[in-house]
C-alpha positions in Angstrom: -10.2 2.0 4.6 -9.5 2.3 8.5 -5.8 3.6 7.4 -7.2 6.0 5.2 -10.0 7.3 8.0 -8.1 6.9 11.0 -4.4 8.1 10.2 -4.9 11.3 9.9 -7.4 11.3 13.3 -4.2 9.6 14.9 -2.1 12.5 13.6 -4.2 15.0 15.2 -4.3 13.3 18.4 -0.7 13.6 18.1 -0.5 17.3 17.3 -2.9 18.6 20.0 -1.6 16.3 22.6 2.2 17.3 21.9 1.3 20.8 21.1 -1.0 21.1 24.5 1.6 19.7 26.8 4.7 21.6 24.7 4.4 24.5 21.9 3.0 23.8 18.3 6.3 24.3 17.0 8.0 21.3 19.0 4.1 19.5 17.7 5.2 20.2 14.0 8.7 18.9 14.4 7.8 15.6 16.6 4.9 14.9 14.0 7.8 15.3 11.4 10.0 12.6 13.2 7.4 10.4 13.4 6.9 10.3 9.8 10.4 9.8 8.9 10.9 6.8 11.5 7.3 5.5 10.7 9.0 5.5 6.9 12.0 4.1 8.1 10.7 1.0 9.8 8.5 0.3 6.8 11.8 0.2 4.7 13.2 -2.1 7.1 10.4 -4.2 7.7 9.8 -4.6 3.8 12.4 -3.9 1.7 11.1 -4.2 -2.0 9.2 -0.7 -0.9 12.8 0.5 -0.9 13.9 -1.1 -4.4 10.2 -0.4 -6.3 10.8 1.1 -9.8 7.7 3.4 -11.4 9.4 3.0 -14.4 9.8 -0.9 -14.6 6.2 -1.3 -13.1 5.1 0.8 -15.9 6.4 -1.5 -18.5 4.9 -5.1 -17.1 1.1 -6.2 -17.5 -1.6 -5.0 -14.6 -2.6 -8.1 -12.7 -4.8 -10.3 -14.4 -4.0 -8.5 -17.7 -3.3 -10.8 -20.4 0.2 -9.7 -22.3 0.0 -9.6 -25.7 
């Protein structure tokens, strides 16, 4: 829940800071960055994010679901 709430607050802090001491545009593109790097670390840190598969998930029971 506090992810959900408060990442995008911390995004705007971002954006107005950057954008007030910079330009919006260079705020847009820094924000951007972020994101990727933020994404790359999280592939890093935890790799099976990096080899999930919709498509074999799909196929296996839901957790605590009984398979027939």
């Amino acid at each position: 829940m506090t992810v959900v709430t408060g990442g995008p607050r911390l995004g705007d802090l971002e954006a107005g800071a950057v954008a007030a001491v910079f330009t919006p545009r260079v705020s847009v593109v820094s924000g951007g960055l972020a994101c990727l790097a933020g994404i790359g670390l999280l592939a890093v840190m935890v790799p099976a994010f990096v080899r999930y598969d919709a498509r074999v998930a799909a196929t296996r029971p839901a957790v605590g679901e009984v398979s027939p």
